[in-house]
Structures are given as structure tokens and as C-alpha cells.
C-alpha positions in Angstrom: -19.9 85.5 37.9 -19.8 82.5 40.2 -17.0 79.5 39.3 -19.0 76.3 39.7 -17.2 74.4 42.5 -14.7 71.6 40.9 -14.8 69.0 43.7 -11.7 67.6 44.8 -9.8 64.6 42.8 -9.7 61.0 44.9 -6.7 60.1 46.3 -4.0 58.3 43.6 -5.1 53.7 44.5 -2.4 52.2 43.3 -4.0 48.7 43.7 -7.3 49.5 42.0 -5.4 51.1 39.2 -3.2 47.8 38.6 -6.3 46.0 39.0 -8.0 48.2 36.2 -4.9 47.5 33.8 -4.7 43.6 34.8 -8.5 43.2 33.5 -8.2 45.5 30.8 -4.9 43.5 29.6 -6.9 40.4 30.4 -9.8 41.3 28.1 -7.4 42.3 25.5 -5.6 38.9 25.5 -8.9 37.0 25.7 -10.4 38.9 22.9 -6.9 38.7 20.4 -6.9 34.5 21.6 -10.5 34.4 20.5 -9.7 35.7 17.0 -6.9 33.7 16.7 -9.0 30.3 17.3 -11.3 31.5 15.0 -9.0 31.9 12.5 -7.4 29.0 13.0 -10.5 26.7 12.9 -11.8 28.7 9.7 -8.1 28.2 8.3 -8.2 24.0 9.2 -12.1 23.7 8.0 -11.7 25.6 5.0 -8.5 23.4 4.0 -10.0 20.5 4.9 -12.7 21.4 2.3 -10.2 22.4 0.0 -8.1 19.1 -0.1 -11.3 17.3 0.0 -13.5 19.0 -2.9 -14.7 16.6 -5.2 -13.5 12.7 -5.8 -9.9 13.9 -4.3 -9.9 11.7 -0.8 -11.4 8.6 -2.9 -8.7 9.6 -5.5 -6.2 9.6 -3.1 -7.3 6.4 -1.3 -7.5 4.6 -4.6 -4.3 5.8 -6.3 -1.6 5.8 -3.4 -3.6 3.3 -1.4 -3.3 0.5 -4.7 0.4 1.8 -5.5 1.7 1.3 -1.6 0.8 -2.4 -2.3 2.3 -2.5 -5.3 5.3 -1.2 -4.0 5.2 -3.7 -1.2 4.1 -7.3 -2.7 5.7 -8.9 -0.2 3.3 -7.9 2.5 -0.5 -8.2 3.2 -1.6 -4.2 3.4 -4.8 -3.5 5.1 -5.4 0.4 3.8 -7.9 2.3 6.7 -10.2 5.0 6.4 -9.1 8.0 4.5 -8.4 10.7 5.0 -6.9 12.7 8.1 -6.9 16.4 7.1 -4.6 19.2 8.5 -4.2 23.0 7.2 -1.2 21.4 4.9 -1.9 18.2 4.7 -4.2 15.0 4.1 -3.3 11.4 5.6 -4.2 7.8 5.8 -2.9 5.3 7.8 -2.0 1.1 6.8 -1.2 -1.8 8.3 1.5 -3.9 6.8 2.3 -7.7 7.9 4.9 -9.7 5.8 3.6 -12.6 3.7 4.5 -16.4 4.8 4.1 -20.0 3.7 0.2 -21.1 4.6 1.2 -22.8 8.2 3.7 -20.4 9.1 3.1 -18.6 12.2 1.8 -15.7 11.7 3.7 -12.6 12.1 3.0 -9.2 13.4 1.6 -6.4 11.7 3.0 -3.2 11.6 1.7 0.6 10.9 2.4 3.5 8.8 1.0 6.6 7.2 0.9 7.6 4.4 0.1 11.3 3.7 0.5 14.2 0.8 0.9 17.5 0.9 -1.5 20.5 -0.2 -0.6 20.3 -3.3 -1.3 16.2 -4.2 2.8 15.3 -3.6 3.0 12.4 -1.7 5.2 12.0 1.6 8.0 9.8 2.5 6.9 6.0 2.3 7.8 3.1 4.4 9.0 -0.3 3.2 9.3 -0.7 -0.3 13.1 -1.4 -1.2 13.8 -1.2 2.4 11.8 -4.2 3.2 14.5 -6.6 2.4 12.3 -10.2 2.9 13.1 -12.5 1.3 9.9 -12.7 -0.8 10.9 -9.3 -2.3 14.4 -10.2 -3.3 13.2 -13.6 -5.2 10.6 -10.9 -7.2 13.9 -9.0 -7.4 15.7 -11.8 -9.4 12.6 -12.6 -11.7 14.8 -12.7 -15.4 17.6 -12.7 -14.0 20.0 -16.0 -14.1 20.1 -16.8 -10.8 18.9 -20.3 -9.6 19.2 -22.4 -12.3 16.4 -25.3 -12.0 18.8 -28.0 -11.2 20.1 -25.9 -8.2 16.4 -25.4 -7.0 16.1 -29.0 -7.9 18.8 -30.1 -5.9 17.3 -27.6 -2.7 13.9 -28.8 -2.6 15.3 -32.4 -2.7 16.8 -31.6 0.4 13.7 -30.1 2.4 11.0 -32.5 3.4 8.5 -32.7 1.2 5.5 -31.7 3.4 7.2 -28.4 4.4 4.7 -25.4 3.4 6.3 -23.1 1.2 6.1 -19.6 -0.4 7.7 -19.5 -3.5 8.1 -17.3 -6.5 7.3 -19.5 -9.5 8.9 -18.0 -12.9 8.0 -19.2 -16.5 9.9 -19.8 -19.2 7.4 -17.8 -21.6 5.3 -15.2 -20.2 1.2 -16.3 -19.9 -1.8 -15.2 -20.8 -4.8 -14.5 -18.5 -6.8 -18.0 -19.8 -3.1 -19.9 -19.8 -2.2 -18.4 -16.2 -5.8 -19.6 -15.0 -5.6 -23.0 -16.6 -1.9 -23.5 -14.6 -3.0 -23.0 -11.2 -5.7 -25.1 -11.8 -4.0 -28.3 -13.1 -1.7 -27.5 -10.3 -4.1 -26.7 -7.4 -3.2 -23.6 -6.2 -3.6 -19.7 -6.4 -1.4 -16.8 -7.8 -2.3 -14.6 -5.2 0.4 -12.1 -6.7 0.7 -12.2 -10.4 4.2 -10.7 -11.8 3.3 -8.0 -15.2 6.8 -7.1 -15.8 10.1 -8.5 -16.1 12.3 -6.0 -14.7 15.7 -8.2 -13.6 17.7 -6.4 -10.0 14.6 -4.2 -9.8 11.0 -4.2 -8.1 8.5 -5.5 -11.1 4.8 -4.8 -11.6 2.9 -7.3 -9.2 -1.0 -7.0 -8.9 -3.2 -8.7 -6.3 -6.5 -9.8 -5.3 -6.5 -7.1 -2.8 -5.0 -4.3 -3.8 -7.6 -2.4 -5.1 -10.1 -1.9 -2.7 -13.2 -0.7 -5.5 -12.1 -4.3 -7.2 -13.6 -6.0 -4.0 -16.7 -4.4 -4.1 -20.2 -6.5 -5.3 -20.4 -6.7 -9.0 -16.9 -6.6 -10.1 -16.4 -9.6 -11.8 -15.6 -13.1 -11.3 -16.5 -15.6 -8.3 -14.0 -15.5 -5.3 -11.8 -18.9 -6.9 -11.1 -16.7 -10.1 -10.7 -13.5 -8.4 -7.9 -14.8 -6.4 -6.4 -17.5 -8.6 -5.3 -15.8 -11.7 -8.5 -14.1 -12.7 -8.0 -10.2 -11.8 -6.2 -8.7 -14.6 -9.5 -6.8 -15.8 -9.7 -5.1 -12.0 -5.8 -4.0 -12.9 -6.8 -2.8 -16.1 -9.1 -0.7 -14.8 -6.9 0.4 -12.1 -4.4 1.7 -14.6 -7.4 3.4 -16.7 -8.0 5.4 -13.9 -4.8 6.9 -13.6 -3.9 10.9 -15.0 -0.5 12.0 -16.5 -0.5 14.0 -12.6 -0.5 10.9 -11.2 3.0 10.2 -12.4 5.2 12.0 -10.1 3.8 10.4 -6.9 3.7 6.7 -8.8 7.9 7.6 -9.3 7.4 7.8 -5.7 6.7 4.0 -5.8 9.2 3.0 -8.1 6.5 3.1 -10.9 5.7 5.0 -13.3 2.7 5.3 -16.0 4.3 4.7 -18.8 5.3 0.8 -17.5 1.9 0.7 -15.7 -0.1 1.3 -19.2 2.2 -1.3 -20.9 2.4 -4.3 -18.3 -1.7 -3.6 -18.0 -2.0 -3.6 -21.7 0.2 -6.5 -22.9 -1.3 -8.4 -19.5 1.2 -11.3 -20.1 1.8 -12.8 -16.5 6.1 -13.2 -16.3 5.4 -15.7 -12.8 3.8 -15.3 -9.2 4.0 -15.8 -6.2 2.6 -19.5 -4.7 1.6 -19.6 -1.2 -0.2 -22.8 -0.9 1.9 -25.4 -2.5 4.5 -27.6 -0.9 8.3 -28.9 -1.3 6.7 -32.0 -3.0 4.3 -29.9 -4.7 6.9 -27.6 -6.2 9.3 -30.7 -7.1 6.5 -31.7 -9.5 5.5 -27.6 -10.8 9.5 -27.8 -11.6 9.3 -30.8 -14.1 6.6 -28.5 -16.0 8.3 -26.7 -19.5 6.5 -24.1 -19.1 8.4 -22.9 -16.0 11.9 -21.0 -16.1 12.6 -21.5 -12.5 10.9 -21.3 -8.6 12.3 -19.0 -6.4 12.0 -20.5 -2.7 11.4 -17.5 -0.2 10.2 -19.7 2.5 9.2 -22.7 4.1 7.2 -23.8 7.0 5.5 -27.0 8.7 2.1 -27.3 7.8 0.0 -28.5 11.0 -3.3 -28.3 9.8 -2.5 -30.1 6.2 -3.1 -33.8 5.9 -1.1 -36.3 4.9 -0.7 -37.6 1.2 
């Protein structure tokens, strides 16, 4: 029986064998990269969808967007677009820029982020008791017994009296919403941040005209004089109703807390505010009124555009 002929092996090529195991360790790389992307976009979409199911980035916008202003009432806070989403997290940024007498030269703004985590706990916040202006130390002193009214008196009487000032303007009696209106009114001017809480050496419970963004929004309530003089204690109301016993942990976070939320909101009894429009002679003259406990002077500036008396 005839052996069919076996023909004769090729020579050993070295080269063409390294080149065989560079492209099969090439395709091999290529292929594991590929499933790695993959994986990776699937793993970032599908917690993107996660952290965003339902109401949660309006939630988050409107919870810790409102409380970082709260936190910071001595600062205008411009809240962006929400939300930035990674596979652990979910992100907005802000704009911050310190409030000053009307006239003051206007300082710059600066910006932060805030974010949480993938479970709803909120990151490491700027400002807040770190701010140190001096807007945010007179809130600090509201009910406590520092400046008396005749040392105030005897300050102002020192300033000239057409010096722009920011103030914070304390009563003697905490007001109600019509009795707050009816003050800045006689007295021509605005409580642009109303004080809920007396709370002396600590941060108290202020609420804004702009902190809630939803409150801005046609059909809330109230033409623009009221809903910056006085007249928003309805939009914080409903602010507050909003809130859920989870909320609490990251409102700590801001120095607040529901329980002090749900009772400034509900008792609604304004303890002072903050005056930016008023003057040294204009606050000589709010200091002969009963009705306040004291003004707390956090700045004062020359007023180009306002006319003389």
C-alpha cells in the first residue's frame, strides 16, 4: 500500500510569526477595549437614568438649589441648569456674588457646584458660615444684645446722610405678613430678605424673592412690588410643604433642619430684614419707629445715581 507523500514543512519565519502574534494581540486588545466602552457607556446611561427617574433632578434643583440660598443670605445666587450626571453622582453648578448697598460697586461673582451622591446625600458646600461678610454676621446677631439703638444712633449720626446703606433692620416684636407689608411701605423700601427665626450667634431662617426658582414662574401670586417687598411668605410656605422627612439629612447639611423650617413657615412672623435701598438719613428716621429693636449697619456706599433731597 502506497504512503501518500506528506510534502515538506516551510522553513521556521520568525518575522511573519511575530507579525501573526502582534495582530492577533492587537485584535484581542481592540475587541476587550471595545467591551469595556460599551460597558462603560451602558454603566454611565443607565445611571444617568437611574438618578434621573421621575421628579428627582427637579427635586434636587428645587430642594438644594432654595436651601444653598438660604444658607447664604448674604449673597445674590444665580442656580444653572441641573443636572450633570456621572455613574456616582449628579451635579449643578451656582454663581454666588455678595450683596451690597444699592450704588455700591458691584462685586464679582463667583462659582461653585453643588452635587450629591447616588444615593440623594449632598456634597461638601461652599460659603455658608464661611462667608464671613459682614451682612451675615449682623443676621448672626439678630436677638442678641448687641448694638443697642443709641450706639447705632450715635454711628449713623456720624456717616453722611446720603451714603447708600445695607442694613439689617430688627424689630422689637416680630410682624406679620400684612404688618411687614404695611412697614416697607410707609417707609419706602423693600425687604428683599425677610428674617423667620430668631436664632441669636447662629444663621436664622431668611427667605427671598429669589430663592425659589418655581415661585418666579407666571401665576404665582402677587405683582412684582409685593413679591419683592414683603409679600412672599405664601411661595416659602409652599417651599416648606414640599419638603419629605428624607430631605432632612441634607437640609442639616445647610444648617437647617425641617423641624425649624415647618415652624418659622408656619408661625410666618417676620423677626427683621435686610434693607438695601434705604439711606443713613433714611435709617436715622426707621430708628425713631417703636416698632424696631435695633438696625444692624453691614454697609455703606455713595449713591451716584440717587438725587438729592
Amino acid at each position: 500500500m502506497n504512503m501518500p507523500d506528506i510534502p515538506d514543512l516551510p522553513d521556521f519565519d520568525d518575522k511573519r510569526t511575530r507579525r501573526a502574534v502582534r495582530r492577533g494581540l492587537f485584535r484581542t486588545v481592540a475587541i476587550v477595549l471595545a467591551v469595556l466602552a460599551l460597558l462603560a457607556v451602558a454603566a454611565t446611561e443607565g445611571s444617568s437614568l437611574v438618578q434621573t427617574r421621575g421628579d428627582r433632578e427637579h427635586r434636587m434643583q428645587a430642594v438644594l438649589g432654595t436651601a444653598v440660598k438660604i444658607y447664604n443670605p448674604a449673597y445674590t445666587v444665580t442656580i444653572d441648569t441641573c443636572c450633570r450626571t456621572t455613574p456616582v453622582s449628579m451635579s449643578f453648578d451656582m454663581a454666588a456674588r455678595p450683596i451690597g448697598p444699592v450704588g455700591a460697586w458691584p462685586a464679582g461673582s463667583e462659582s461653585y457646584t453643588i452635587s450629591q451622591d447616588f444615593f440623594g446625600r449632598v456634597g461638601r458646600l461652599p460659603l455658608g458660615h464661611t462667608a464671613n461678610t459682614r451682612l451675615s454676621q449682623s443676621l448672626f446677631d439678630v436677638g442678641t444684645t448687641l448694638a443697642a439703638k443709641d450706639e447705632v444712633r450715635a454711628v449713623l449720626a456720624r456717616l453722611p446722610a446720603d451714603l447708600s446703606a445695607l442694613a439689617v433692620v430688627e424689630f422689637e416684636q416680630p410682624l406679620g405678613e400684612a404688618d411687614l407689608k404695611a412697614f416697607v411701605k410707609r417707609y419706602r423700601t423693600c425687604a428683599e430678605r425677610v428674617v423667620y427665626e430668631r436664632r441669636p450667634g447662629s444663621l436664622p431662617i431668611t427667605w427671598g424673592d429669589d430663592y425659589w426658582t418655581d415661585a418666579l414662574e407666571p401665576g404665582k401670586g402677587g405683582d412684582a412690588t409685593d413679591r419683592v417687598c414683603g409679600g412672599r411668605l405664601p411661595q416659602f410656605r409652599e417651599w416648606v410643604g414640599l419638603l419629605r422627612d428624607h430631605d432632612d439629612a441634607n437640609l442639616r447639611s445647610f444648617d437647617l433642619s425641617l423641624d425649624r423650617l415647618r415652624k418659622a413657615a408656619a408661625a410666618g412672623l417676620a423677626h427683621g430684614f435686610v434693607d438695601q435701598l434705604n439711606s443713613v438719613g433714611d435709617l436715622r428716621e426707621l430708628l425713631k419707629d417703636p416698632r424696631v429693636r435695633t438696625i444692624r449697619l453691614a454697609g455703606v456706599a455713595f449713591d451716584l445715581d440717587r438725587p438729592d433731597d
